[in-house]
N, C-alpha and C positions, 0 to 999 in steps of 0.2 A: 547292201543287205547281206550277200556273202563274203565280203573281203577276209575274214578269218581262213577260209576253205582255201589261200593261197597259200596257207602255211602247212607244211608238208604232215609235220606231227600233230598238226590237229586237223587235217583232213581222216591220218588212220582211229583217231582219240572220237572223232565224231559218228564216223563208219563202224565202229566197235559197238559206242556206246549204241547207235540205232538198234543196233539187231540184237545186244544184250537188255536194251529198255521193251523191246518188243516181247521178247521172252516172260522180263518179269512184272510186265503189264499182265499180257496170260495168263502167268501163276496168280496172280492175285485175283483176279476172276474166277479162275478154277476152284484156288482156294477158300475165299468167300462161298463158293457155290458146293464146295466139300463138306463148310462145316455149316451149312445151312440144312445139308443130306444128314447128317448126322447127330444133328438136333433139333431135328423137326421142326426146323425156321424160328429159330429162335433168334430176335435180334440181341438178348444179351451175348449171348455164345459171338456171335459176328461180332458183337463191340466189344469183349473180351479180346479176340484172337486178333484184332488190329490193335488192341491197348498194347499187348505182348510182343505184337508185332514191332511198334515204334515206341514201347518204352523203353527197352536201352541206351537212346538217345540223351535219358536223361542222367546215367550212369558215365557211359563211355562215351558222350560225341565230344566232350571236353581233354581226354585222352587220343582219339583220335588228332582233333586240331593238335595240339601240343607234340602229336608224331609228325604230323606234317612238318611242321616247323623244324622240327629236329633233325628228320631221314630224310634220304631219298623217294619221292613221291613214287614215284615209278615203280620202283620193288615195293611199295607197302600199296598199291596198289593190284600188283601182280597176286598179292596171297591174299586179299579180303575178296574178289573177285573168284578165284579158285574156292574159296570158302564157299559162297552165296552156291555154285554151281554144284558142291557135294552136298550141300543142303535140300537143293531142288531134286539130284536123283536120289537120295533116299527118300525124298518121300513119293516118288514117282514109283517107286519098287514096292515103298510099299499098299499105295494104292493100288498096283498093279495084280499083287499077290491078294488084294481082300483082307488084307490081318489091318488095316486103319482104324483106326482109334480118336477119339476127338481129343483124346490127352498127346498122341501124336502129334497132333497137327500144331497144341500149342505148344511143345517141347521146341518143336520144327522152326515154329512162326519165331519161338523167341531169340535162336540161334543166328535165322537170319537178320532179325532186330540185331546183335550185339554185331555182325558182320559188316550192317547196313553201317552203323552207330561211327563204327570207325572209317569208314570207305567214303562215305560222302562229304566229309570234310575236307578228307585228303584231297578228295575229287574236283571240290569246289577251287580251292589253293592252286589246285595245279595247273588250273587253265592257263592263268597269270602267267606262267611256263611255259606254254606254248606258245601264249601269242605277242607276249608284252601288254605292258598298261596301255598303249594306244589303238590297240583292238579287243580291249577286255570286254567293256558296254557289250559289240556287236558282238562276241563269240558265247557270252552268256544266252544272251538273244540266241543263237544258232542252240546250244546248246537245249535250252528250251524249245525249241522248233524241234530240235532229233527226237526227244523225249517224247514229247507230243506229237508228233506223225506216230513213234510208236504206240502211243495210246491211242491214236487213230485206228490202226490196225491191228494192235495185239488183242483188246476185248472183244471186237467183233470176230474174229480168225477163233480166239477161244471157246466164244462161245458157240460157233460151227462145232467145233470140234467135239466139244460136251455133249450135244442134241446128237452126234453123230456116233460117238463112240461112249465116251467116259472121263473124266478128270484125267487118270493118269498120263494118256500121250500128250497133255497140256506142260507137267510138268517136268519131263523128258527134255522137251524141245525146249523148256527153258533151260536144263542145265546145259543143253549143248550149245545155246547164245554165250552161254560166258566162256566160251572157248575162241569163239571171233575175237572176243575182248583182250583175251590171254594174247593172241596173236598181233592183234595191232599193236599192243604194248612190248611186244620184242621188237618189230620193227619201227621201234622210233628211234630219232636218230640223237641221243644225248647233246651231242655239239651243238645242234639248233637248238635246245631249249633256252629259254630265258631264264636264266640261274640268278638265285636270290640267297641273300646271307643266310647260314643256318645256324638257328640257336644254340648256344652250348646246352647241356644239360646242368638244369640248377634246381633249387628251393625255389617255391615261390613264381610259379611262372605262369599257373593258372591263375593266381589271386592278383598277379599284373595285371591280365587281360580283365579281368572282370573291374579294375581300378580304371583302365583305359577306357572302356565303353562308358562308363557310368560317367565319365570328365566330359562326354563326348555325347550333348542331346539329338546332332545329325545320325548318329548311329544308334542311342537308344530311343528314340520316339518311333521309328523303322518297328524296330526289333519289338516294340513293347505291342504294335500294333498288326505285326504279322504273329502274334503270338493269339491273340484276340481270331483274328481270321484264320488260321491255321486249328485253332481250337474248336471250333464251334461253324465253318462256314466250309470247310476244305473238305466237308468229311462224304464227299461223292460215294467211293465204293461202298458204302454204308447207306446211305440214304437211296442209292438207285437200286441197288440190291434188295431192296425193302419196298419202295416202289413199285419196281417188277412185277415181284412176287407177292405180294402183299395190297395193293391196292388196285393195280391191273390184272393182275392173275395171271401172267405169261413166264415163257419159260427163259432156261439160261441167254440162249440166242437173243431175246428182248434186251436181257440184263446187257450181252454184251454192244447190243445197239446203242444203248443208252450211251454206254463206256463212251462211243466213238463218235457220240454225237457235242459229247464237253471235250473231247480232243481235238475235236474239229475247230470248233471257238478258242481253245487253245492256242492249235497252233497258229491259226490267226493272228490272235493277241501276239504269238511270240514273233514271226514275220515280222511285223510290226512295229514291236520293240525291237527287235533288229537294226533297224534302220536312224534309231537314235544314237549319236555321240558323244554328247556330253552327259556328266552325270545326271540323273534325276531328281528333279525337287521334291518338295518331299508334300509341297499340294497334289501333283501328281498320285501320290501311294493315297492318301485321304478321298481324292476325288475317284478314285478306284476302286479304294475299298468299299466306297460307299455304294456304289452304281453295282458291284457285284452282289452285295448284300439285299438292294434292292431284288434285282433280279431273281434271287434265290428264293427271296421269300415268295412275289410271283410265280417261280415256276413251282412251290408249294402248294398252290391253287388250281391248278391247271386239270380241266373236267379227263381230260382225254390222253392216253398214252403219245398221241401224233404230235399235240400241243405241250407236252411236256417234255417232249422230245427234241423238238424245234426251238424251244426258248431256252432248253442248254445251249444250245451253241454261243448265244452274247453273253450268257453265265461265264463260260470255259474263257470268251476272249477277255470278260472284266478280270477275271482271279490271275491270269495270265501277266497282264498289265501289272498288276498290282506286282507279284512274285518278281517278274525280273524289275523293275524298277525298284524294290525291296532290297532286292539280293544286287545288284549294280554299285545302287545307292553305297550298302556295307562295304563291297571292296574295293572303289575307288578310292571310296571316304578312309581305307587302313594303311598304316604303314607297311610295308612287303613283310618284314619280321614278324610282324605280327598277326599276319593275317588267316593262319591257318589256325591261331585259337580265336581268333574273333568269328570268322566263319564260323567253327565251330559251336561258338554262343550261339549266334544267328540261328545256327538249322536248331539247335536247342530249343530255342523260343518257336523257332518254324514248326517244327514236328514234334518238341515234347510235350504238346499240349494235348497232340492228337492220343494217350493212353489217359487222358482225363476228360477229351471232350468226346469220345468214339462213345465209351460206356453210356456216357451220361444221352446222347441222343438216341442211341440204344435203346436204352430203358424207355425213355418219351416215346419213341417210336411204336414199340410192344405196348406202352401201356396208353397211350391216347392215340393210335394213329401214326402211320409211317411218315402224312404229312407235315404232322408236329413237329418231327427232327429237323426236317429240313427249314421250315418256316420259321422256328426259333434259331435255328442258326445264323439265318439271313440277317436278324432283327439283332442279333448280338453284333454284327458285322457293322451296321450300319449305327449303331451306337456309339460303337467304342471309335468310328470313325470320328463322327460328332465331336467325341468326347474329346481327342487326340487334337481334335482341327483346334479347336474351342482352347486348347490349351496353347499350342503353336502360337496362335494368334496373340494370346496374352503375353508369353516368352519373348515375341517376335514386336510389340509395341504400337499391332495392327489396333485403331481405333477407327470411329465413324464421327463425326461430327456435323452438325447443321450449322448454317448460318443465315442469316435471316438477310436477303440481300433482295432489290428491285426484282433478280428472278431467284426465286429460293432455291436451293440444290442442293446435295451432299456430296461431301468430301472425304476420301477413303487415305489416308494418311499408312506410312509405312517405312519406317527407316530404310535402309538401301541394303537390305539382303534379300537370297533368293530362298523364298520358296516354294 
């Protein structure tokens, strides 16, 4: 389950990222909880400032991949992480001074969108580097596990801190997490990494990768179906925050329980995945998708904040499940060259769906009920699963047939692939 953590550069890569995932777990809490102070609980406003938040993804995450490929991971990680960190203290100063503004926050939000946009590709590519292809499965896994401990503890620790004091020393301590990051990233040790061909620079090298994916249905049926759950089913900080506030009537602290109750299920799920080594079939992501979607829509019904709270936790480990067997699935299934703009697609369809599906639950949320967002979400999840399997099977030449024998039976027929 830890075999990755033998490897020196991605023990300090692992170590960084926990305590700068922890930070801006916090900020997101704080700042949902900022711009809900500021406009009088408005869930358009909250589905706004996460639309701004993760729409540059749909601008820049395709430039980021294609940096990957070309630079040095390490230094182009070095300065989007310095970014994210001067982002978080200016708005920590200026919450702190009283001059905040909710045009601040989305000036703020969108900066660290265009920071995030490029940084996470690079991010996703580089593990590959550290550990080689034959502990890439489990180091993604680990890598979902640090993420998710720190969402374990970053929204409850924030939401302390809010009841206690105020937003700003929320986002303070997040800009000083990406200073750990900075640090582990000097001390790696270049010679250990796993070095992969770097692209030259040409014409035409976004419009490859997007020729590449589309040749390749193991990689876009993934993609076409975490775009669907990412859109419509991922959108937590939205729907708890509304929740909370909105249908229990409790405060940030609540909000931030909640946070730590789908990380918990999380990190579960990622543990878990962990422990797998071969790549993932892709019944696997359908049978996940689906079972999350359930769930979601269940914990949309749930009378009681205790009960609502408790049946996050197998929500947190279904989404979990799904995401790294998702993301696995894309980069074992890439060539090395090219895997830092296929990534790139990937978190594309991952996260660019979240400045179209944020708003729109938003809006349901405010205008029918906070429960609507999230129970329509579920139900788009478990649809497009349907829809996705329902197709696999057709591509895949899976049939049923009967035959009428002394004991009748059925027959499940399937050419000799995996999925």
């Amino acid at each position: 389950m830890f075999a990755s953590l033998q490897v020196r550069n991605y023990r300090l890569f692992a170590s960084g990222s926990l305590v700068s995932n922890t930070g801006t777990w916090m900020q997101r809490v704080a700042q949902d909880w900022l711009v809900l102070e500021l406009s009088n609980g408005s869930g358009v406003a909250l589905g706004l400032v996460t639309a701004l938040q993760f729409g540059p993804i749909l601008v820049f995450g395709m430039y980021g991949g294609m940096l990957a490929d070309r630079y040095d991971k390490r230094t182009l990680l070095f300065a989007t992480q310095a970014s994210m960190g001067l982002l978080a203290l200016v708005l920590g100063v200026l919450d702190l001074v009283n001059v905040v503004a909710l045009w601040h926050v989305y000036v703020l939000a969108t900066g660290l969108g265009i920071a995030t946009a490029l940084d996470t590709p690079i991010r996703q590519a580089f593990v590959s580097e550290l550990v080689g292809p034959e502990r890439l499965t489990n180091a993604v896994g680990l890598n979902s596990s640090t993420f998710n401990a720190a969402r374990l503890v970053g929204p409850a620790v924030a939401g302390l801190l809010i009841a206690a004091f105020s937003t700003a020393p929320v986002f303070f301590i997040n800009a000083a997490s990406f200073g750990v990051t900075l640090f582990a990233l000097t001390r790696m040790r270049p010679a250990e990494l796993f070095g992969t061909t770097r692209v030259a620079r040409g014409k035409g090298q976004l419009r490859e990768a997007l020729r590449y994916v589309r040749a390749r249905p193991d990689l876009m049926l993934p993609m076409l179906l975490v775009f669907i759950v990412g859109t419509f089913g991922l959108n937590f900080q939205l729907t708890t925050a509304l929740m909370a506030r909105e249908v229990f009537k409790l405060d940030a602290a609540a909000f931030g329980l909640l946070g730590s109750c789908v990380a918990v299920g999380s990190l579960t799920g990622a543990l878990l995945s962990a422990r797998r080594r071969e790549r993932p079939r892709l019944r696997l992501l359908i049978g996940a998708a689906m079972v999350f979607g359930v769930l979601e829509m269940i914990a949309g019904v749930m009378p009681t904040f205790a009960s609502f709270a408790i049946l996050l936790v197998p929500t947190g480990a279904a989404a979990l499940t799904f995401i790294i067997a998702a993301n696995s699935s894309v980069q074992l299934g890439t060539d090395a060259t090219m895997r830092g703009r296929v990534m790139a697609l990937y978190l594309l369809f991952f996260m660019g769906g979240t400045p179209i599906g944020a708003p729109i639950v938003g809006w349901l949320s405010e205008n029918f009920g906070a429960r609507s967002g999230i129970i329509i979400g579920g139900l788009c999840c478990v649809l497009a699963a349907a829809a996705i399997g329902a197709r696999l099977a057709v591509q895949s030449g899976l049939r049923v047939e009967a035959h009428v024998t002394r004991r009748p039976h059925l027959q499940l027929r399937t050419p000799a692939v995996k999925l």
